[in-house]
C-alpha positions, 0 to 999 in steps of 0.5 A: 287461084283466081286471078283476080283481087277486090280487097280494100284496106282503110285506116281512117277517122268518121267523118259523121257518126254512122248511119245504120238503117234497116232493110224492109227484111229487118236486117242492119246496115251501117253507112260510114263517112271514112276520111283518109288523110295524106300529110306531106312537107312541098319542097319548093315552100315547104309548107305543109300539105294536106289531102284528105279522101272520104270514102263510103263505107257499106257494112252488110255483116249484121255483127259488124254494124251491131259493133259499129252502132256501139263503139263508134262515133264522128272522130272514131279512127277505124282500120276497115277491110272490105272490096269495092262495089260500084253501083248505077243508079238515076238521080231524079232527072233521070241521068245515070249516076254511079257510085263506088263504095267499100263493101263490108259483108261475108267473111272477108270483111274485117273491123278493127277499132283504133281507139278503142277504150282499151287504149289498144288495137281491139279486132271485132272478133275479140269484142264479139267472143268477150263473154257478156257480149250480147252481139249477134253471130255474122249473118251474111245473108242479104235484102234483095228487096232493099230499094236503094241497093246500098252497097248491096252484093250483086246477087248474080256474081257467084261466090264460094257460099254458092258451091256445093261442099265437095265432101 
């Protein structure tokens, strides 16, 4: 074991519609607006209270945001399984900034559309095996040429795609 754990699980709804852009590589990516909310009655008034978070989502598997582009939409309730990833970057005065962000790429990422029209869960996995479905198989390479770093996994991190098969 390795001792250690980066994975993120959200339930939530878009904010916006999503934003898929392509590299310089011509690989998809898909940046979510997702908002989780917390609903709670004050004892001292009991009024209802309210706290919503927005988390930014970066989705790098190429299968993924060919669902997301398609079956999504502002107000979509979406469960999202990724690690979070933090980024430096300057703003243009020159002052480092960071950003931390849900990372969807690879094998530990997972998607699962809430209201879907089926009117039940429905898993990626599920939509991309359907037969008729035009959906391209997980690509998990990266851009290390795209220039804004969305998200992008740090290249030297090492990871068990790196590892030589034992057999």
């Amino acid at each position: 074991m390795s001792g250690s754990l980066n994975c993120v699980q959200l339930i939530g709804n878009l904010g916006a519609d999503p934003e898929i852009r392509k590299t310089q590589t011509g690989m998809s990516v898909a940046v979510l607006r997702l908002a989780t909310s917390d609903k709670w009655k004050d004892k001292a008034t009991g009024e209802q209270k309210e706290r919503t978070e927005w988390h930014r989502v970066v989705c790098w598997n190429e299968a993924l945001v060919g669902v997301i582009e398609q079956y999504t939409r502002k107000g979509s309730k979406l469960f999202v399984q990724g690690e979070l990833q933090t980024r430096k970057w300057q703003d243009q005065q020159g002052v480092d900034r960071y950003s931390t962000e849900v990372v969807m790429t690879g094998f530990n990422c997972k998607l699962l559309l809430l209201n879907s029209s089926n009117g039940g869960f429905s898993d990626q996995n599920d939509n991309a095996n359907r037969p008729g479905n035009s959906q391209p198989p997980a690509d998990t390479s990266h851009d290390p040429d795209m220039g804004d770093g969305y998200g992008q996994p740090d290249q030297g991190s090492g990871s068990m795609m790196d590892d030589e098969i034992p057999f």
